[in-house]
C-alpha positions, 0 to 999 in steps of 0.5 A, a space after each residue: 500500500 506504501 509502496 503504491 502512494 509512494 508510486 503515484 506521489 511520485 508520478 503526479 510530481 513528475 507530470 507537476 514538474 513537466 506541466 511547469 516547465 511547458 507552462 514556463 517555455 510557453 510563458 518565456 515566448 508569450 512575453 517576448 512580445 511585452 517587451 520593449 528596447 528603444 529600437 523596438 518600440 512602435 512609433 506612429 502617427 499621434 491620435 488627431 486629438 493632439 497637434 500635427 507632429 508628435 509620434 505615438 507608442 502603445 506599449 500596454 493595454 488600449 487607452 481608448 478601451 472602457 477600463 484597464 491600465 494603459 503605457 504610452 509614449 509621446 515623442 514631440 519635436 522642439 517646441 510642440 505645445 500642448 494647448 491647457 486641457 484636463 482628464 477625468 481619471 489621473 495622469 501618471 508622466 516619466 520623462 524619458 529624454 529632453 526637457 519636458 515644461 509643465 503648467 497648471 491652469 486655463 491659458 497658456 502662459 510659458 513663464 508659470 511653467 515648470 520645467 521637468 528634466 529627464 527622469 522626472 515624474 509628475 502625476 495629475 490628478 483628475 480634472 486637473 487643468 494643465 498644458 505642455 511644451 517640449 524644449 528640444 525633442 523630448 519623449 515622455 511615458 504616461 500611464 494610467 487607467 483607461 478610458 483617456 480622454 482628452 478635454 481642452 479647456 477651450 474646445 476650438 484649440 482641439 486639433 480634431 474638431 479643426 478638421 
C-alpha cells in the first residue's frame, strides 16, 4: 500500500514538474512580445486629438478601451505645445529624454511653467487643468487607467474638431 502512494506521489510530481516547465517555455515566448528596447518600440502617427507632429507608442493595454491600465509614449519635436486641457481619471508622466515644461491652469502662459528634466515624474490628478511644451525633442511615458480622454479647456484649440 506504501509502496503504491509512494508510486503515484511520485508520478503526479513528475507530470507537476513537466506541466511547469511547458507552462514556463510557453510563458518565456508569450512575453517576448511585452517587451520593449528603444529600437523596438512602435512609433506612429499621434491620435488627431493632439497637434500635427508628435509620434505615438502603445506599449500596454488600449487607452481608448472602457477600463484597464494603459503605457504610452509621446515623442514631440522642439517646441510642440500642448494647448491647457484636463482628464477625468489621473495622469501618471516619466520623462524619458529632453526637457519636458509643465503648467497648471486655463491659458497658456510659458513663464508659470515648470520645467521637468529627464527622469522626472509628475502625476495629475483628475480634472486637473494643465498644458505642455517640449524644449528640444523630448519623449515622455504616461500611464494610467483607461478610458483617456482628452478635454481642452477651450474646445476650438482641439486639433480634431479643426478638421
Amino acid at each position: 500500500m506504501k509502496r503504491s502512494m509512494y508510486f503515484t506521489l511520485a508520478v503526479v510530481g513528475l507530470l507537476c514538474g513537466a506541466g511547469l516547465s511547458f507552462a514556463q517555455v510557453a510563458s518565456n515566448e508569450s512575453h517576448e512580445s511585452h517587451v520593449f528596447t528603444p529600437d523596438t518600440i512602435p512609433w506612429g502617427p499621434a491620435p488627431p486629438f493632439v497637434a500635427p507632429g508628435a509620434q505615438l507608442a502603445v506599449l500596454e493595454g488600449n487607452p481608448a478601451a472602457t477600463t484597464g491600465n494603459y503605457t504610452v509614449r509621446v515623442k514631440m519635436p522642439d517646441g510642440y505645445r500642448i494647448s491647457p486641457h484636463w482628464h477625468p481619471l489621473r495622469e501618471n508622466v516619466t520623462v524619458i529624454s529632453g526637457t519636458f515644461k509643465v503648467g497648471m491652469g486655463d491659458v497658456f502662459e510659458t513663464n508659470k511653467m515648470r520645467t521637468l528634466p529627464t527622469g522626472s515624474f509628475a502625476f495629475l490628478d483628475p480634472n486637473m487643468h494643465h498644458y505642455a511644451m517640449a524644449f528640444g525633442e523630448v519623449i515622455v511615458q504616461i500611464h494610467g487607467m483607461a478610458p483617456l480622454q482628452f478635454n481642452y479647456v477651450n474646445p476650438g484649440d482641439d486639433p480634431s474638431r479643426n478638421k
